[in-house]
SERO-928838 format. One record per residue: residue number from 1; residue in three letters; chain; x, y, z of N, C-alpha, C in turn. Coordinates in steps of 0.001 Angstrom, whole numbers, plus 500000, padded with zeros to 6 digits. Each point is the difference from the previous one (the first is absolute). Example, Ala and Ser with C-alpha at 12.3 -4.5 7.8 and 13.67 -1.06 7.14 Angstrom:
// SERO-928838
{loke->1 senu->ALA mivo->A n.c1->513190 n.c2->494310 n.c3->507800 ca.c1->499110 ca.c2->501190 ca.c3->500000 c.c1->500900 c.c2->501200 c.c3->500000};
{loke->2 senu->SER mivo->A n.c1->499650 n.c2->501050 n.c3->499280 ca.c1->500820 ca.c2->501190 ca.c3->500060 c.c1->499230 c.c2->501090 c.c3->500730};
This chain:
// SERO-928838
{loke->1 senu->UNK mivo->A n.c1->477691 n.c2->425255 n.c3->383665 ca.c1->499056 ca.c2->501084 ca.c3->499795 c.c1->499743 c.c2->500153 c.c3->498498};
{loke->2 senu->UNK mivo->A n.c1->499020 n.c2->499930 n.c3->499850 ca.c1->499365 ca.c2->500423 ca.c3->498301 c.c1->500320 c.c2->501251 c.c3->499597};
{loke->3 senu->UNK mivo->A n.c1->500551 n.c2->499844 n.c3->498962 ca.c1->500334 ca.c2->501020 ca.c3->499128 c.c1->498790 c.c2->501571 c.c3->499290};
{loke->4 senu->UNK mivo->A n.c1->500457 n.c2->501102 n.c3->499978 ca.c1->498588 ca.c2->500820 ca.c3->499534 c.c1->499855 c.c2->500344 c.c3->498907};
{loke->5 senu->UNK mivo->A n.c1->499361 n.c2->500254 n.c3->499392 ca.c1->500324 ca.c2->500503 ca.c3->498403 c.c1->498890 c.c2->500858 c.c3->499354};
{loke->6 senu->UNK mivo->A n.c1->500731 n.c2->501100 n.c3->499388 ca.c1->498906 ca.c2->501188 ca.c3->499314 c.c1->499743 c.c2->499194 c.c3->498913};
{loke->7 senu->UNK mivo->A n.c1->499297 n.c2->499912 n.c3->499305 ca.c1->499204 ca.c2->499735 ca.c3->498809 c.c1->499138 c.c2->501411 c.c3->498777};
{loke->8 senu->UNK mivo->A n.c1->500805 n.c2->500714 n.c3->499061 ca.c1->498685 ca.c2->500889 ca.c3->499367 c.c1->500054 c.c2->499706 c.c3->498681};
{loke->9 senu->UNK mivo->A n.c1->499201 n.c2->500170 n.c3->499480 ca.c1->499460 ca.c2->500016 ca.c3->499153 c.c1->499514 c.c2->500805 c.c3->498935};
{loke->10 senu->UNK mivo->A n.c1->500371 n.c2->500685 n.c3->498839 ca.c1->499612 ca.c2->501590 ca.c3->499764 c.c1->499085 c.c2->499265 c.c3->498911};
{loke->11 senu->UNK mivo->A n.c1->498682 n.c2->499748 n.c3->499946 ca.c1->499044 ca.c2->499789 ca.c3->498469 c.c1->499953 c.c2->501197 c.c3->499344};
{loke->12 senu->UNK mivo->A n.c1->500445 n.c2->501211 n.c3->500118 ca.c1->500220 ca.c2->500944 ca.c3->498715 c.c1->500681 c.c2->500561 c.c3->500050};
{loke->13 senu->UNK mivo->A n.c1->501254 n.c2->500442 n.c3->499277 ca.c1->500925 ca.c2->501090 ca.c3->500243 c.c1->499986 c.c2->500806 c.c3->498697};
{loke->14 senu->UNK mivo->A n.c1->499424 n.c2->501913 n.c3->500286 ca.c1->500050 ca.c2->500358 ca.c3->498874 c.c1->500786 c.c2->500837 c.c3->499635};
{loke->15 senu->UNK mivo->A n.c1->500862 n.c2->500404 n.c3->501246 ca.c1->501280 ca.c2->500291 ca.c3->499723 c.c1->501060 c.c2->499903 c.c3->500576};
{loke->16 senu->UNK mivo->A n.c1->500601 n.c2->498876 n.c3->500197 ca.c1->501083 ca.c2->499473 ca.c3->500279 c.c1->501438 c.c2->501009 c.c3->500508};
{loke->17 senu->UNK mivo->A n.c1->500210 n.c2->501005 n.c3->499453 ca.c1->501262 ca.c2->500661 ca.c3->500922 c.c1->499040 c.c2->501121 c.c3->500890};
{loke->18 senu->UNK mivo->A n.c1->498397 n.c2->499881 n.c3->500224 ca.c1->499939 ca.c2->501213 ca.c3->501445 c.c1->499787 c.c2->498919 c.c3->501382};
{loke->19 senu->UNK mivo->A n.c1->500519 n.c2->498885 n.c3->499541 ca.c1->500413 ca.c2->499264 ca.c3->501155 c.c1->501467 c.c2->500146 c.c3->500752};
{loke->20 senu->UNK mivo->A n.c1->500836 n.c2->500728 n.c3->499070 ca.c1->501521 ca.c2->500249 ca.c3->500746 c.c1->499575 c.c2->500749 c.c3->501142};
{loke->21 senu->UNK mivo->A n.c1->499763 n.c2->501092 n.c3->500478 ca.c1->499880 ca.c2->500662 ca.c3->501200 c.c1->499389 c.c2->498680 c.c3->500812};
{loke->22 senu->UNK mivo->A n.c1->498948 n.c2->499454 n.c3->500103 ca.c1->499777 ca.c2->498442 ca.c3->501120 c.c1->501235 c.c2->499124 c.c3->499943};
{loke->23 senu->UNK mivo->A n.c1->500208 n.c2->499735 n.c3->498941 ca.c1->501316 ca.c2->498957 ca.c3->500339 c.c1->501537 c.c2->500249 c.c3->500591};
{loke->24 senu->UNK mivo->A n.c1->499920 n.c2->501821 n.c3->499366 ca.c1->501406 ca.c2->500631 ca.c3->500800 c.c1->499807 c.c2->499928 c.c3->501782};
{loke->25 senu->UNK mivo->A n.c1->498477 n.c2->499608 n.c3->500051 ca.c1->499786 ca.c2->500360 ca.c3->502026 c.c1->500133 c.c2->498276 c.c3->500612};
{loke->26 senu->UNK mivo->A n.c1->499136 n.c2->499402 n.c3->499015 ca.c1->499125 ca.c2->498822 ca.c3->500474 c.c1->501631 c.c2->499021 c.c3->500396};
{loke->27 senu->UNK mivo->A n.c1->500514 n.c2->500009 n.c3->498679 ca.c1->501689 ca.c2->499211 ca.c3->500045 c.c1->500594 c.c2->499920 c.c3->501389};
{loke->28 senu->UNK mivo->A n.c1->500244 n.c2->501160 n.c3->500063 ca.c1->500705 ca.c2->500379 ca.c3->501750 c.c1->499297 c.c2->499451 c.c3->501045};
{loke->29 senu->UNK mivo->A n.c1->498410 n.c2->500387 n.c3->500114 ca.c1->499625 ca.c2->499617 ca.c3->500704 c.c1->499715 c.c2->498379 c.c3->500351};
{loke->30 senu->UNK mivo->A n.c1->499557 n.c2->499311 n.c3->498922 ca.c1->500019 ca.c2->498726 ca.c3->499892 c.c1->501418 c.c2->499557 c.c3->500702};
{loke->31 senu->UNK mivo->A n.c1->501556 n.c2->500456 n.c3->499771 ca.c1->500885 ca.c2->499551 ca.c3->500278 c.c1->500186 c.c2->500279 c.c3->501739};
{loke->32 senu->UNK mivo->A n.c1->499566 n.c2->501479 n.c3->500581 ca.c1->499945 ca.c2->500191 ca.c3->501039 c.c1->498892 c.c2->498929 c.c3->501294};
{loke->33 senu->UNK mivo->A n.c1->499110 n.c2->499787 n.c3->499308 ca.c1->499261 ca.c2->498916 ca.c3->500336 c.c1->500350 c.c2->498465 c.c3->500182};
{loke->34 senu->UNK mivo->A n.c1->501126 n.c2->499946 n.c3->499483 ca.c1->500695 ca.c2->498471 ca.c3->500024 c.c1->499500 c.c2->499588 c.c3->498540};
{loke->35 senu->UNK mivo->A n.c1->499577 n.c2->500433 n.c3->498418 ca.c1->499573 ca.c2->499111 ca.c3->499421 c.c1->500768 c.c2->500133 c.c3->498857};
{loke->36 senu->UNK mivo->A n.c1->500062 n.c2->498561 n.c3->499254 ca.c1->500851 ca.c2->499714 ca.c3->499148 c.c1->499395 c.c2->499851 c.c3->498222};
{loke->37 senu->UNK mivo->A n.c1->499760 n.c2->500834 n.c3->499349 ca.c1->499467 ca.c2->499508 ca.c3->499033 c.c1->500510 c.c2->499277 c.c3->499104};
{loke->38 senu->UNK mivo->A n.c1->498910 n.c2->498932 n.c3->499700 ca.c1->500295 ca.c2->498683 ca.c3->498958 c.c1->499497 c.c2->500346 c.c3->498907};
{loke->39 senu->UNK mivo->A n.c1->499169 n.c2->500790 n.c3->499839 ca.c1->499638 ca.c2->500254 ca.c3->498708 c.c1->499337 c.c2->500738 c.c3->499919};
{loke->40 senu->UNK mivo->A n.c1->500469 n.c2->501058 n.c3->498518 ca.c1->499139 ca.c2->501374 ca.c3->499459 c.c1->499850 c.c2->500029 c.c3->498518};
{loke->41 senu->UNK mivo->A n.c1->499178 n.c2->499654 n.c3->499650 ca.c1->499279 ca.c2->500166 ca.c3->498563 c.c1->500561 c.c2->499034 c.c3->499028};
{loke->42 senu->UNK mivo->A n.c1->500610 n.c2->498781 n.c3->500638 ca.c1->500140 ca.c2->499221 ca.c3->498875 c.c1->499281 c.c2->499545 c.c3->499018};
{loke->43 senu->UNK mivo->A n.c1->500228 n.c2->498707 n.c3->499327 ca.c1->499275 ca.c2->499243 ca.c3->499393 c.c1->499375 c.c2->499232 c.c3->500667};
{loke->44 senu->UNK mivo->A n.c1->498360 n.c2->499930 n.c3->499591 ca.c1->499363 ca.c2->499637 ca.c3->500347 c.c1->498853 c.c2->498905 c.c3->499255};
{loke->45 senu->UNK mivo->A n.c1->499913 n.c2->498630 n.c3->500206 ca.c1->499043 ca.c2->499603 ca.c3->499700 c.c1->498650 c.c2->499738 c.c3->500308};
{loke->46 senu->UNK mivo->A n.c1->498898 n.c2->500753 n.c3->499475 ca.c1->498987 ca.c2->499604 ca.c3->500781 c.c1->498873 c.c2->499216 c.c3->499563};
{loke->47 senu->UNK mivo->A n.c1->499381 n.c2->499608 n.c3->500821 ca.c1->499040 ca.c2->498751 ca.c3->499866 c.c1->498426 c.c2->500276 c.c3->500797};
{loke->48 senu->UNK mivo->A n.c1->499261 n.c2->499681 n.c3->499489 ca.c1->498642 ca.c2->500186 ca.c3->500761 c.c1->499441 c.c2->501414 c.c3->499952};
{loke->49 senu->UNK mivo->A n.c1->500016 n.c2->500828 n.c3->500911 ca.c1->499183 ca.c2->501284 ca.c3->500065 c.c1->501582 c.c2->500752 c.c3->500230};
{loke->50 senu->UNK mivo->A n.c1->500625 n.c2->499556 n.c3->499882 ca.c1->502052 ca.c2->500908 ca.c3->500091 c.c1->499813 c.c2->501020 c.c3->499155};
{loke->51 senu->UNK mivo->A n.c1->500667 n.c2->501052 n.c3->499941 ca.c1->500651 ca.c2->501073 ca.c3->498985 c.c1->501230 c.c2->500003 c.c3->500401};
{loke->52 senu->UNK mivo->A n.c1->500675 n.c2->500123 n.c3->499023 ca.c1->501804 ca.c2->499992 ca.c3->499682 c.c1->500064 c.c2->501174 c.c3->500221};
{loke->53 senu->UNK mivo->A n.c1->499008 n.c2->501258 n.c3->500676 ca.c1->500991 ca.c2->501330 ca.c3->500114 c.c1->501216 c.c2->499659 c.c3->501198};
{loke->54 senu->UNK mivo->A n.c1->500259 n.c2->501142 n.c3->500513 ca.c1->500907 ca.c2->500397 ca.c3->500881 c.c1->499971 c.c2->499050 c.c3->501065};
{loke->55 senu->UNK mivo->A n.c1->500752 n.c2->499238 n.c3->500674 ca.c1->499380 ca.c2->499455 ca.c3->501214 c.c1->501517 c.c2->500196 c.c3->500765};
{loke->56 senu->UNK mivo->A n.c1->500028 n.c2->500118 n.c3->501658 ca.c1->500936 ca.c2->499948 ca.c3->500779 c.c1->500149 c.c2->498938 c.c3->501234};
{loke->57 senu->UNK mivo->A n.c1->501038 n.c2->499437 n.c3->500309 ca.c1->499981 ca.c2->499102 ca.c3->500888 c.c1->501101 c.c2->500693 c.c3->501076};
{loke->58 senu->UNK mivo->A n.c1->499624 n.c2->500059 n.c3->501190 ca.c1->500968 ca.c2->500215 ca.c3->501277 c.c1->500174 c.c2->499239 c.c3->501138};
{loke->59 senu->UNK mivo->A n.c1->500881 n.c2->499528 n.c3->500258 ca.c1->500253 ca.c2->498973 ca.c3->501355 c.c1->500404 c.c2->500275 c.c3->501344};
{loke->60 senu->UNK mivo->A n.c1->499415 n.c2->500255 n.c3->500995 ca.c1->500469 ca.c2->500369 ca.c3->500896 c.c1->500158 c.c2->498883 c.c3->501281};
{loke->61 senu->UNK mivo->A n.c1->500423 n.c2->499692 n.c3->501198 ca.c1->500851 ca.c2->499513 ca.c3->500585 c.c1->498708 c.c2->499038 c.c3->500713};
{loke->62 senu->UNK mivo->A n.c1->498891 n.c2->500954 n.c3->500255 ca.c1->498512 ca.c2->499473 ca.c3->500625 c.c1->498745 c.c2->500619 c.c3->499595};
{loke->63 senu->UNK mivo->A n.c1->499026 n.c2->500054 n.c3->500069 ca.c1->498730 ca.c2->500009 ca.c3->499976 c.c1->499668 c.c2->501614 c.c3->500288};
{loke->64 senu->UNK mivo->A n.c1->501235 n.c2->500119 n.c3->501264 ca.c1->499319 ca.c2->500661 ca.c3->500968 c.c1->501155 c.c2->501616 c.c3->499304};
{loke->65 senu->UNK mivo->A n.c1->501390 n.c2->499746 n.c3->499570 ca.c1->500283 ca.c2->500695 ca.c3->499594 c.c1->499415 c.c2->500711 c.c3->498723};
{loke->66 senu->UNK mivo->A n.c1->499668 n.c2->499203 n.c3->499193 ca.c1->499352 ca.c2->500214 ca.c3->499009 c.c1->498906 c.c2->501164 c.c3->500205};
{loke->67 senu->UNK mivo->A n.c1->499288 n.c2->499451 n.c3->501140 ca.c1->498589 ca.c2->501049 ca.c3->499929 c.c1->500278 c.c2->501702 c.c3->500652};
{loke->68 senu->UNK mivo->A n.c1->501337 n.c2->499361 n.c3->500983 ca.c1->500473 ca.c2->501419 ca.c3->500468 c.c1->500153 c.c2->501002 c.c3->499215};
{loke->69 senu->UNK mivo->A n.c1->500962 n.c2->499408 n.c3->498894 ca.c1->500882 ca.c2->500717 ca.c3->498715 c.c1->499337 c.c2->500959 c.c3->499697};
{loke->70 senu->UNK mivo->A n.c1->498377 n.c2->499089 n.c3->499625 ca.c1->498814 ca.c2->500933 ca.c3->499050 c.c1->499852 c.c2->500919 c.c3->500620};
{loke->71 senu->UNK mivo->A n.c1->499417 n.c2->499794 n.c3->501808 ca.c1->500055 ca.c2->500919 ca.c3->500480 c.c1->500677 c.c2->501280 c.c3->500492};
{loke->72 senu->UNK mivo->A n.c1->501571 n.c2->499754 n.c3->499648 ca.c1->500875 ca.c2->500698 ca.c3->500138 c.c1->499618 c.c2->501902 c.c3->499586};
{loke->73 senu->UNK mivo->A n.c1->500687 n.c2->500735 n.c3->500452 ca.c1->499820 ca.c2->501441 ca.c3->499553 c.c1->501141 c.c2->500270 c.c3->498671};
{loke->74 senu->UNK mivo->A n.c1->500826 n.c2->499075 n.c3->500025 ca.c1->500587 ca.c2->499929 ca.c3->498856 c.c1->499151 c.c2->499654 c.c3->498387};
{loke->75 senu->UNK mivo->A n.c1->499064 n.c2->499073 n.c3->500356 ca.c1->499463 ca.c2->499363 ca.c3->498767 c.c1->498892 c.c2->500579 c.c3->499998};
{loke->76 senu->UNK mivo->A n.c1->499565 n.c2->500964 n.c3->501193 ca.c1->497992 ca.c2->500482 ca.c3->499817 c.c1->500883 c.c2->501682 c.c3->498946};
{loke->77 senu->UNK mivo->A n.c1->501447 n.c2->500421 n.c3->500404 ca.c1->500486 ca.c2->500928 ca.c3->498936 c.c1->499486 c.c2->499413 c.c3->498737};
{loke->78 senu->UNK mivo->A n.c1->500880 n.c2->498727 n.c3->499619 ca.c1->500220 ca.c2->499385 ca.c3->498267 c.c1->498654 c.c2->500004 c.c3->499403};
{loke->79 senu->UNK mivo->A n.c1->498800 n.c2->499316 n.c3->500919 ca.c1->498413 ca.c2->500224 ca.c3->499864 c.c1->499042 c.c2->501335 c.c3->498970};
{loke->80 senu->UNK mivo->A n.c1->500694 n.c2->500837 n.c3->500928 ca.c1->499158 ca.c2->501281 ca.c3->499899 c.c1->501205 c.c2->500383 c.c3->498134};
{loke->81 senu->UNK mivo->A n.c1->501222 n.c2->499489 n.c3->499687 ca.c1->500077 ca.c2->500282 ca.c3->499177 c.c1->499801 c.c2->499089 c.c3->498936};
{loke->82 senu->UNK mivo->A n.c1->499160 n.c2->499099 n.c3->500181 ca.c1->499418 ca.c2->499344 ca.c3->498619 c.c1->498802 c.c2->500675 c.c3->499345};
{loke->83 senu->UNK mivo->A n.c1->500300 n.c2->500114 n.c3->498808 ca.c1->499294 ca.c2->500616 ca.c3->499005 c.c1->498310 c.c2->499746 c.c3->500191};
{loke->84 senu->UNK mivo->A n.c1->499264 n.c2->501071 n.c3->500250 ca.c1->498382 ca.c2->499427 ca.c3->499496 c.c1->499742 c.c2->499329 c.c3->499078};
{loke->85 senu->UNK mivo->A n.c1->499162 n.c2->499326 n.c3->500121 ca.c1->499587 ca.c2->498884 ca.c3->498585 c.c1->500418 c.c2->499119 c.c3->499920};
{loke->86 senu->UNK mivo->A n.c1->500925 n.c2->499160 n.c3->501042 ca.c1->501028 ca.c2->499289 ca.c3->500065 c.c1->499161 c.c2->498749 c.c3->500318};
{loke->87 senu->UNK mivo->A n.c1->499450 n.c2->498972 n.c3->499578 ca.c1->499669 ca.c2->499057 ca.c3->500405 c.c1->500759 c.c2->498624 c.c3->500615};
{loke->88 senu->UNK mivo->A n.c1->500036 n.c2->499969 n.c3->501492 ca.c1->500801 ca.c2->498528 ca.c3->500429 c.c1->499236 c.c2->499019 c.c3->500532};
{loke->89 senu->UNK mivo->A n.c1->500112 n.c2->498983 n.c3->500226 ca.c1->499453 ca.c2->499313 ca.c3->500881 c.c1->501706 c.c2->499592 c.c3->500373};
{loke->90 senu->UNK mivo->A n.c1->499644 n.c2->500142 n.c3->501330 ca.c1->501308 ca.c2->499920 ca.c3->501060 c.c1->499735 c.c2->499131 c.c3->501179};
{loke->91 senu->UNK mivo->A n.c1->500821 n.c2->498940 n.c3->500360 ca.c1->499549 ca.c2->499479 ca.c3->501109 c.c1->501670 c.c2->499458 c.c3->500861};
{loke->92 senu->UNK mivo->A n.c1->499469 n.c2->499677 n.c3->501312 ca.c1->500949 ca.c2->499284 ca.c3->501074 c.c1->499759 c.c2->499025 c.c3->500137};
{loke->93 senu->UNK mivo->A n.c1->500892 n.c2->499072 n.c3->499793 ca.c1->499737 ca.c2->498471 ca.c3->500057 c.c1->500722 c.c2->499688 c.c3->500879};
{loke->94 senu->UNK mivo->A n.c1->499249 n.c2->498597 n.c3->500803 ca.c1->500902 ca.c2->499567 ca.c3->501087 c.c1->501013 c.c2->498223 c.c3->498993};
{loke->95 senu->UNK mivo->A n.c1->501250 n.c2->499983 n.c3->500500 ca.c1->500681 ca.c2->498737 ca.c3->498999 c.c1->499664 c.c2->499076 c.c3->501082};
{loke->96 senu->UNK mivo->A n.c1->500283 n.c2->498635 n.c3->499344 ca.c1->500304 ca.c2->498342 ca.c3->500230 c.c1->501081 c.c2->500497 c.c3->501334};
{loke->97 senu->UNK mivo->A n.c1->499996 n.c2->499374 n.c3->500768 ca.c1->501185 ca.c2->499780 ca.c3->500877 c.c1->500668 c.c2->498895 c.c3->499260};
């Protein structure tokens, strides 16, 4: 079974700690969901139309868990506490078997 994975992306962050209240919810929930994060705001190289802001990677077990997660009532909480103005592009990807 193919693996699922959140993908976001933040192209602007203009203030960086009124994201703690989303991440104090989103964390849990992501974990309650089955997902494992690989990565939060590292280093980043980018290439082509990329920006090196913020980016997050999450792995979850399938496709199908993945999309649940989002849908979860746990994570539509973490949602409603991300800051206005917050620009993501966020997506669910299905993996390689």
């Amino acid at each position: 079974m193919a693996k699922g994975y959140w993908v976001s992306v933040y192209p602007a962050i203009s203030d960086p700690e009124a994201l703690t209240a989303y991440d104090k919810l989103a964390g849990p929930a992501v974990r309650a969901g089955g997902g494992r994060t690989l990565s939060v705001g590292g280093r980043v190289v980018a290439h082509e139309a990329g920006i090196t802001q913020r980016a997050v990677l999450i792995e979850f077990d399938s496709f199908e868990q993945a999309v649940a997660a989002y849908e979860s009532e746990a994570y539509r909480k973490a949602l409603v506490a991300l800051p206005d103005g917050y620009e993501r592009d966020f997506r669910i990807i299905e993996g390689i078997d």
